[in-house]
C-alpha positions as CSV (number, residue, x, y, z in Angstrom):
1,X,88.6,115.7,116.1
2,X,88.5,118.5,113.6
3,X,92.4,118.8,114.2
4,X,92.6,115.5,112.9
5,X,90.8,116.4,109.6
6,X,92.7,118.9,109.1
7,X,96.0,117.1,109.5
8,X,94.6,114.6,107.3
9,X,93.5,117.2,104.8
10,X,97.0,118.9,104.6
11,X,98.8,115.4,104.4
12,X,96.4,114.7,101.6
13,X,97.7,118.0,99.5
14,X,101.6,117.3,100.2
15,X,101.0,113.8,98.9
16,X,99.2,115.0,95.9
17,X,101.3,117.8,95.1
18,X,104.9,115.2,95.2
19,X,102.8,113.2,93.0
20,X,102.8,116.1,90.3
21,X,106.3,116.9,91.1
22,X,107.1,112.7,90.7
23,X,105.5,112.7,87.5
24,X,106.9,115.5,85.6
25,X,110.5,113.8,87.0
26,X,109.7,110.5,85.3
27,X,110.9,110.4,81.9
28,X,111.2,106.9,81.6
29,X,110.4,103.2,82.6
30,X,114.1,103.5,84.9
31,X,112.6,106.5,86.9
32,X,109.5,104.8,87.5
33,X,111.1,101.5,88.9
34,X,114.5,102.9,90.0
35,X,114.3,107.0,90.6
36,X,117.3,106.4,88.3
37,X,119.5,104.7,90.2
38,X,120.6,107.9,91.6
39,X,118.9,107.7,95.0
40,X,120.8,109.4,98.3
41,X,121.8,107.8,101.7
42,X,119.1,109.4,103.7
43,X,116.3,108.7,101.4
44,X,117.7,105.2,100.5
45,X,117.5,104.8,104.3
46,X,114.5,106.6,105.2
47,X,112.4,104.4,102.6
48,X,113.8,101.3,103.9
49,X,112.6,101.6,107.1
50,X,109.3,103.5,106.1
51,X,108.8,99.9,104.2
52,X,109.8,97.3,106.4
53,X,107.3,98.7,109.2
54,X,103.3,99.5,108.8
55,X,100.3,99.3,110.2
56,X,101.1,95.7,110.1
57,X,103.2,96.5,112.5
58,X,101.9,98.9,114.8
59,X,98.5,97.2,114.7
60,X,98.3,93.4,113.8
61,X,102.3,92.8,115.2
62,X,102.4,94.9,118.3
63,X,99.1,94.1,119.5
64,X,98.5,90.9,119.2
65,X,102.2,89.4,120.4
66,X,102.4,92.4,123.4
67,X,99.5,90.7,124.2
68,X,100.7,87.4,124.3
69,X,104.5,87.6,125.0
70,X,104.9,90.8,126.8
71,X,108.0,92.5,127.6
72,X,109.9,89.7,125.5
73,X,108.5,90.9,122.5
74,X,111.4,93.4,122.8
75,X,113.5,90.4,121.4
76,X,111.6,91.0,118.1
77,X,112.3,94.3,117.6
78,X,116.0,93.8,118.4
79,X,116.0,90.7,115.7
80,X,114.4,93.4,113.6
81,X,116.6,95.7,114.1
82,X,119.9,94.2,114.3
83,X,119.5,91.3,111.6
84,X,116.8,92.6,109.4
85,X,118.0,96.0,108.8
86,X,122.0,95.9,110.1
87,X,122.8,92.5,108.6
88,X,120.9,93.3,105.3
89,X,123.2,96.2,104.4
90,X,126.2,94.8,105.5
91,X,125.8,91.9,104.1
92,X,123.9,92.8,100.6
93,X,124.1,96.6,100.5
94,X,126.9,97.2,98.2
95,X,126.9,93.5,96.7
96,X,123.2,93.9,95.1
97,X,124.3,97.1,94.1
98,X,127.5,95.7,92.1
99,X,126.1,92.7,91.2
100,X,122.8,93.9,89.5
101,X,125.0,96.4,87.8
102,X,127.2,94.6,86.2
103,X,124.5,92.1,85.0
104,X,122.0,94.6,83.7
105,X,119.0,93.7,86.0
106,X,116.3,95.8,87.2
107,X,114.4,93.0,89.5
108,X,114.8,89.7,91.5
109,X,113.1,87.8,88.8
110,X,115.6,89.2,86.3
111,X,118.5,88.5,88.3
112,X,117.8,85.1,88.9
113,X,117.2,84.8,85.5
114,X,120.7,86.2,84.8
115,X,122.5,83.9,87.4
116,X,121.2,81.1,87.0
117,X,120.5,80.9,83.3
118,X,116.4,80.2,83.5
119,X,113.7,81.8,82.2
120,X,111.5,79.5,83.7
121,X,112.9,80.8,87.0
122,X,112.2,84.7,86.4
123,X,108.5,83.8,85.3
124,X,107.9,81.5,88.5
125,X,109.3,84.1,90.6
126,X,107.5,87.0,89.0
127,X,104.0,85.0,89.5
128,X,104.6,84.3,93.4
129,X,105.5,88.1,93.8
130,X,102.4,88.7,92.4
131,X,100.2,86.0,93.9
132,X,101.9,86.4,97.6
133,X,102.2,90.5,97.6
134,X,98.4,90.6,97.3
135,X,97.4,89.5,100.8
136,X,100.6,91.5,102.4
137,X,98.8,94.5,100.9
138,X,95.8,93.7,102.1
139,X,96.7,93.2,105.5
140,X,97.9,97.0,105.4
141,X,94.7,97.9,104.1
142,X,92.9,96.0,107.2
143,X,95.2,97.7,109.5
144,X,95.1,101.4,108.6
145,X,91.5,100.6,107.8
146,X,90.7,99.6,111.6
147,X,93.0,102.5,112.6
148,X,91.1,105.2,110.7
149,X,87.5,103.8,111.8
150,X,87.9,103.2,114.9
151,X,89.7,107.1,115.6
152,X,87.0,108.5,113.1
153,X,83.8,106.1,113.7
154,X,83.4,106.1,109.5
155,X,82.6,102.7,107.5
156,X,85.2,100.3,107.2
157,X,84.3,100.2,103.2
158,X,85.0,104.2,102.9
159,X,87.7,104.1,104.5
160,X,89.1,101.3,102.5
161,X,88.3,103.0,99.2
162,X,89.9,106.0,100.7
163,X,93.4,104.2,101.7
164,X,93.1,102.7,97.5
165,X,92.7,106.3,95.8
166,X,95.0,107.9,98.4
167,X,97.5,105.3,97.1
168,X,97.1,105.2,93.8
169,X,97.7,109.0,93.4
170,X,100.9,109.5,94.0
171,X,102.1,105.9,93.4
172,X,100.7,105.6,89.9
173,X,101.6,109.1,89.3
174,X,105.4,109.3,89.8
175,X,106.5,105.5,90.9
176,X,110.1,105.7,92.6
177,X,110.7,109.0,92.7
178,X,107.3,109.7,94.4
179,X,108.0,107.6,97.1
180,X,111.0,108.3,98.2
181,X,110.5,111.8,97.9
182,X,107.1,111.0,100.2
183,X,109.3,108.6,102.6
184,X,111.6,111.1,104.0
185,X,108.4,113.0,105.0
186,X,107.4,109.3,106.4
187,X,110.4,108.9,107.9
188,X,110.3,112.2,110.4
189,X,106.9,111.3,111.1
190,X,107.1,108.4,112.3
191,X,109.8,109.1,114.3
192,X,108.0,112.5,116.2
193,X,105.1,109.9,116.1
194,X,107.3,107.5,118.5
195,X,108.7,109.5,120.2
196,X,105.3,111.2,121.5
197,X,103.7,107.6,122.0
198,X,106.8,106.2,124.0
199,X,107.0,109.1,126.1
200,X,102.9,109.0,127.2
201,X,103.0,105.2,127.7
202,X,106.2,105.1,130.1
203,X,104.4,107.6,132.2
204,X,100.8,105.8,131.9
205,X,102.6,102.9,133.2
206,X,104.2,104.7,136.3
207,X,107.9,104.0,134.3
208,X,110.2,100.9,133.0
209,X,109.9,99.4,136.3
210,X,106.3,100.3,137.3
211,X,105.1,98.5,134.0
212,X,106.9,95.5,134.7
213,X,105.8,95.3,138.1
214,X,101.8,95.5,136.8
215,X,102.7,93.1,134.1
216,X,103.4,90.5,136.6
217,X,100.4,91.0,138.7
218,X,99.0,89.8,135.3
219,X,101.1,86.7,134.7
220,X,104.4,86.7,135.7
221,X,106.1,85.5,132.4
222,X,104.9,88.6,130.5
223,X,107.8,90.4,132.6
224,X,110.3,87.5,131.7
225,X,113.0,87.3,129.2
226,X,110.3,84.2,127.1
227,X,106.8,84.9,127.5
228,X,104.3,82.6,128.1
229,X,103.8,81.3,124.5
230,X,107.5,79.8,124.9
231,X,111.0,80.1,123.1
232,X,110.1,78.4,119.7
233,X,107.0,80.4,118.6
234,X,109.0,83.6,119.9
235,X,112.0,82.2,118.2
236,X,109.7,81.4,115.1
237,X,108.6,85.0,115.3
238,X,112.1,87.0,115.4
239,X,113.3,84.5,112.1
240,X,110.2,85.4,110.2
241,X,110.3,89.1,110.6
242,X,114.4,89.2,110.7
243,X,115.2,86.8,107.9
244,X,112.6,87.4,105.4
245,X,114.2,91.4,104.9
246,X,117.1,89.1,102.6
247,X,114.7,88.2,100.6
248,X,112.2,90.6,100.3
249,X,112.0,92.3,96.7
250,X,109.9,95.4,98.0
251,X,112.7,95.8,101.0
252,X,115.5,94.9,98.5
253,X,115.1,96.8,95.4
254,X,116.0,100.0,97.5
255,X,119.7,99.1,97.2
256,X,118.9,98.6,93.1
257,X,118.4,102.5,93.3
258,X,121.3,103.9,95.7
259,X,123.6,106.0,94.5
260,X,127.2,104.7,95.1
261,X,128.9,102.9,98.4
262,X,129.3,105.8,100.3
263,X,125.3,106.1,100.2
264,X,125.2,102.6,101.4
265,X,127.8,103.4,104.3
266,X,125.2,106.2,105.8
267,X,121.9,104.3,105.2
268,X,123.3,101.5,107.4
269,X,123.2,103.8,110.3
270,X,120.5,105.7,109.5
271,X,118.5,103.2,108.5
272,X,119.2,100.6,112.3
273,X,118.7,103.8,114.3
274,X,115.6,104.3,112.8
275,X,114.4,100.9,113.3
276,X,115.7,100.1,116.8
277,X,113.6,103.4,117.6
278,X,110.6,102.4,115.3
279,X,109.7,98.5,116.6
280,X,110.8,98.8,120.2
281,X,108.5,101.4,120.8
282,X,105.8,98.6,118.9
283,X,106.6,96.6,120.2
284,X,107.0,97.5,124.0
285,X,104.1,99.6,123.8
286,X,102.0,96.7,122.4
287,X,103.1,94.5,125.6
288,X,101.1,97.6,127.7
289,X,97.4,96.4,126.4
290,X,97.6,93.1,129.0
291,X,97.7,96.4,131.6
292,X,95.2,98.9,130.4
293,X,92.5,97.0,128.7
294,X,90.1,94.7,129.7
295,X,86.8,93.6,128.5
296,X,84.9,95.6,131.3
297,X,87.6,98.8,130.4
298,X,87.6,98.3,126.8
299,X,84.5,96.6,125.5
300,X,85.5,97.3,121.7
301,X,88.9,95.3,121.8
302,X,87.0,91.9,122.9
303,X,84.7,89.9,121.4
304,X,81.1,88.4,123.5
305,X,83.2,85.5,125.2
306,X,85.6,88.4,126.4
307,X,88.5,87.2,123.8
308,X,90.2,89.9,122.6
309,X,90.3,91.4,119.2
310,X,94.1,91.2,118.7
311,X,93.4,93.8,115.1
312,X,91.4,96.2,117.5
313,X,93.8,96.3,120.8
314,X,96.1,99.1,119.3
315,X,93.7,101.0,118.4
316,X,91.8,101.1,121.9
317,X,95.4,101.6,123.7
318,X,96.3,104.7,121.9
319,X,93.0,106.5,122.1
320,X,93.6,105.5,125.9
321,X,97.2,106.6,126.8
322,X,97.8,109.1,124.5
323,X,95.5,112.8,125.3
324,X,93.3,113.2,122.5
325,X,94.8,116.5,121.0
326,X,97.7,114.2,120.3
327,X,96.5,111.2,119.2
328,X,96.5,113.1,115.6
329,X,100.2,112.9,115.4
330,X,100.4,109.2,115.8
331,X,97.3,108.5,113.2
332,X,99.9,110.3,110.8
333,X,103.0,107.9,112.2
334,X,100.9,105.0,111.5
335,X,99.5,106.2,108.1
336,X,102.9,107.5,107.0
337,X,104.4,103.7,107.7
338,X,101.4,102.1,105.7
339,X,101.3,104.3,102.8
340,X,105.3,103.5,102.4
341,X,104.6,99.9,103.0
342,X,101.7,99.9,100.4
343,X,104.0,101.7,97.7
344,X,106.7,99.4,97.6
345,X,104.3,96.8,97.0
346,X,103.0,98.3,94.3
347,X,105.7,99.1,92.5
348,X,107.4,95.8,93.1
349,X,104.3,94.0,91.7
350,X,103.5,96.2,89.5
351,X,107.1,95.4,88.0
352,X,106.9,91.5,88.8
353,X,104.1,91.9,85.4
354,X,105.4,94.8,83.2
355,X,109.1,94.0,83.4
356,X,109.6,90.5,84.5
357,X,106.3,89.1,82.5
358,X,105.5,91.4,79.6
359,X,108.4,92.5,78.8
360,X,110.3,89.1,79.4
361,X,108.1,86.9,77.8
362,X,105.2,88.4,75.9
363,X,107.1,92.1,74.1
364,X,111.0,92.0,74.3
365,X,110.8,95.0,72.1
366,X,108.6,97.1,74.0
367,X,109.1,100.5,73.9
368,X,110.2,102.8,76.9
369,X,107.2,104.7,76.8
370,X,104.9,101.3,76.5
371,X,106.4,100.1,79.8
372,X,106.3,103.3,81.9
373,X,102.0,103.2,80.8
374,X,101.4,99.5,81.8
375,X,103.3,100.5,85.0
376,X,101.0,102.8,86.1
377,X,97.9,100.6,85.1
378,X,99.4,97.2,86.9
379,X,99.9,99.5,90.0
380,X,95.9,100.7,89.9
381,X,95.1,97.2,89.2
382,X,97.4,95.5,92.0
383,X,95.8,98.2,94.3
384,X,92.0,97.6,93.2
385,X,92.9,93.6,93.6
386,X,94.0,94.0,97.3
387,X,91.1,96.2,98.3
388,X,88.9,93.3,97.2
389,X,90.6,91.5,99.4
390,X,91.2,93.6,102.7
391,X,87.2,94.5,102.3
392,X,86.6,90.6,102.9
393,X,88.5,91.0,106.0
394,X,90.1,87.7,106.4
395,X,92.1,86.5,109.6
396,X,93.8,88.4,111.3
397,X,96.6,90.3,110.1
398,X,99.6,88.6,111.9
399,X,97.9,85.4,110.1
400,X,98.4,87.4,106.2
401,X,101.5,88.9,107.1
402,X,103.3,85.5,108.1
403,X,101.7,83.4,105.0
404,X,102.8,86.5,102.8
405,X,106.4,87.0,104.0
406,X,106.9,83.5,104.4
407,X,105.7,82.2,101.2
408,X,107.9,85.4,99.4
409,X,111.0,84.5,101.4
410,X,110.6,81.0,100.9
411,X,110.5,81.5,97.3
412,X,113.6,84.0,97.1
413,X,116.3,83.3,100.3
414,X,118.1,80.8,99.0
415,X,118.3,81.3,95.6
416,X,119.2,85.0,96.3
417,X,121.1,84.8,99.3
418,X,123.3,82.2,97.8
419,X,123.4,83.7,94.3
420,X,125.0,87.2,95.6
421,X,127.1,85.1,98.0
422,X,128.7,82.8,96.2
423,X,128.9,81.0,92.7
424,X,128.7,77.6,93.1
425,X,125.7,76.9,93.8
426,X,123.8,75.4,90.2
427,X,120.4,76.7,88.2
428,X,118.6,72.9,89.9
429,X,119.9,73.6,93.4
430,X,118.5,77.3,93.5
431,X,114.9,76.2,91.8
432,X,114.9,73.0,94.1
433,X,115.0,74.8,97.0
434,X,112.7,77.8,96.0
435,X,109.9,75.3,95.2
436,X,110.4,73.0,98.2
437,X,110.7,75.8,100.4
438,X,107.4,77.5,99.2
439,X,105.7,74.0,99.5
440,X,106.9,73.1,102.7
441,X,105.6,76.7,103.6
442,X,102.1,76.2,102.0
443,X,101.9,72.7,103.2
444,X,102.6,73.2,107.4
445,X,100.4,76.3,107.0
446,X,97.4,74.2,106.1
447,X,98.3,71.4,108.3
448,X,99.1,73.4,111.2
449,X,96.5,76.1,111.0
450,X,96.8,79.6,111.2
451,X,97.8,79.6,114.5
452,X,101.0,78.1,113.7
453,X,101.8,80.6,110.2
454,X,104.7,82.2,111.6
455,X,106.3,78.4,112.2
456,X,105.2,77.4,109.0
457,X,106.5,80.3,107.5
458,X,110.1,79.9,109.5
459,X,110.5,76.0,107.9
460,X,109.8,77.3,104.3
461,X,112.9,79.7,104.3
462,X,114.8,77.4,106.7
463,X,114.3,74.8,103.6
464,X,114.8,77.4,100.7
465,X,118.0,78.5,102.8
466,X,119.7,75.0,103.8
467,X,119.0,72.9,100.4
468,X,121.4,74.9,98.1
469,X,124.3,74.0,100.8
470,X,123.3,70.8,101.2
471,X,123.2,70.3,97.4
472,X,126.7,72.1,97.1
473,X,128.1,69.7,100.1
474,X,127.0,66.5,98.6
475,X,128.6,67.3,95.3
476,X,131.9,67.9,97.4
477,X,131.8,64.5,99.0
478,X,131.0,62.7,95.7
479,X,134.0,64.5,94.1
């Protein structure tokens, strides 16, 4: 344990010490949000994958649907992999790049704004970034919060206030540049953090072949290509987390700051390496707790009626399968993923009300200087809101992530997907389906019940996806 502190302590003072070196690169409101627009390949990469995956996913994700899917959770982190990072900068890379470019846009809201000729449209969407990032935060805080008090037995509510100042530092301090800077040091940890927790697990299990035998003796299905929850929740599941990435501003705004196309051709491998190796270690290692933990083994991951905790079952397989004078290096892996995930939140709602609202809508002629200030405060504040939050500790965190991401991407796919895309599709087409989609999202999610968010989610951006070409093909026919 004091190795851990003192890992801790020294990750404190790099943190601290790129937030000084951030700051005094910042000279204006562009640095903040953008690093300038002059970000490399490897960092563009590195913070793309350093966003997309948290302790959402190493504790709320892989525990809870290891635990219920097994071995074809795999499929998710392929979707992951191969749609969410692959197809995104194939696909919008170099487009979002030129597009926002040539139209003088800094944001999603602003871009939609620009394309489709609304106002109304960048406010709407600058509100839902802000109402909708709040709980995704949050759930990041609940993670790393169970994490850190489970491997360090300290209050939940310090630890929380911790994650918040430990945030706030270097985020408020030195925006973009700060956290890229930070998520190449993410980036290597994570991956020596894998790469330790996939090699101890494969031999806790006896191999590939030994853990798929023991999964069986448990229920057959968890060693079968659809676990036992069945194809649509699974498919429900891989669409959520695979589809959203095209419309998530946090995820998206890293291609605003990339340098030039050649960046963009290097982060597209970097970037799927990195998360083929990232969530199928999740992922498979999450499908491990139906072998090692039980109520009678692991008392702390269930509850009285020997249910289990699906936000505690991470937490107990690690301090199980990996030796304790390790288990440091994957605390920093899953810290190092959260405190990237956590930033680009921030920033991207911190610039949902400086940019989007305040300088949209309330001062057009604020200055430089004004912007980069309010910033930094919306970032404190957006941080001090979620804490509120994640200290109630609602749901679970699959539950906040799937209402979050599906709400956001219901909100955003079609109207961005088919604004980069294409032309044709009109200002009432795009709005229509943004506003259906987010109410057919909202609505199934309180009729279905949080058991059902990730298909509630999946029919919002289904909706916000298909209505623009539907709109688009019955104009054709009437023509």
């Amino acid at each position: 344990m004091p190795a851990s502190y003192i890992a801790i302590g020294l990750y404190t003072a790099v943190i601290v010490l790129i937030g000084i070196r951030g700051m005094r690169r910042t000279k204006s409101f562009d640095d903040f949000l953008l690093g300038g627009g002059r970000v490399g390949p490897w960092m563009t990469a590195l913070s793309y994958g350093t966003a997309y995956f948290s302790a959402v996913l190493f504790i709320g994700f892989a525990g809870k649907i290891g635990w219920g899917f097994g071995l074809s959770s795999i499929w998710i982190a392929l979707g992951n992999s191969i749609l969410g990072v692959l197809g995104v900068w194939l696909l919008l890379g170099n487009r979002i790049k030129e597009t926002t470019r040539a139209l003088g846009v800094k944001t999603m809201p602003e871009f939609l704004e620009a394309r489709y000729g609304s106002p109304f449209f960048k406010g709407y969407a600058s509100l839902a970034i802000f109402v909708f990032m709040i709980p995704y935060t949050a759930a990041v805080f609940i993670g790393l919060s169970y994490l850190f008090e489970a491997s360090f037995h300290l209050p939940y509510s310090y630890i929380l206030l911790f994650m918040g100042v430990f945030t706030g530092v270097y985020m408020v301090m030195g925006g973009y540049r700060s956290m890229a800077m930070m998520d190449v040091v993410f980036g290597l940890i994570m991956t020596a953090g894998v790469a330790v927790l996939l090699w101890f697990s494969m031999r806790a299990g006896g191999g590939l072949a030994g853990i798929a035998s023991r999964l069986r003796a448990v229920e057959p299905a968890l060693a079968e290509p659809i676990g036992p929850p069945g194809a649509l929740p699974l498919f429900s599941l891989v669409f959520l987390t695979s589809i959203a990435p095209f419309a998530m501003p946090q995820l998206l705004i890293k291609f605003y700051a990339v340098k030039d196309r050649q960046s963009v051709r290097i982060g597209t491998i970097a970037s799927t390496v990195f998360a083929l190796l990232i969530t199928g270690t999740a992922y498979f290692t999450g499908s491990l707790t139906r072998i090692f933990l039980t109520p009678e083994t692991a008392p702390a991951a269930f509850d009285s009626a020997g249910k289990p905790v699906f936000d505690a079952l991470m937490p107990e397989l690690l301090s199980r399968v990996v030796p304790s004078g390790l288990i440091v290096i994957l605390l920093l892996l899953i810290l190092a993923a959260s405190m990237s995930t956590l930033a680009s939140l921030v920033l991207i709602s911190s610039a949902s009300v400086t940019k989007d609202f305040y300088h949209g809508f309330i001062r057009k002629n604020a200055s430089d200087r004004a912007l980069t200030t309010l910033g930094r405060v919306t970032s404190a504040f957006f941080i001090v809101l979620s804490m509120i939050l994640a200290w109630q500790k609602p749901a679970v965190i699959v539950t906040l992530l799937s209402i979050s991401w599906g709400a956001i991407a219901s909100v955003f796919l079609g109207p961005f997907i088919w604004g980069i895309l294409g032309r044709r599709i009109g200002r009432s087409e795009a709005l229509a389906s943004s506003m259906l989609g987010l109410a057919v999202c909202l609505y199934l999610f309180f009729a279905w019940g949080a058991a059902r968010a990730p298909q509630a989610a999946s029919a919002g951006m289904i909706v916000s996806l298909v209505l623009p070409a539907a709109g688009l093909l019955g104009r054709r026919k009437s023509a």
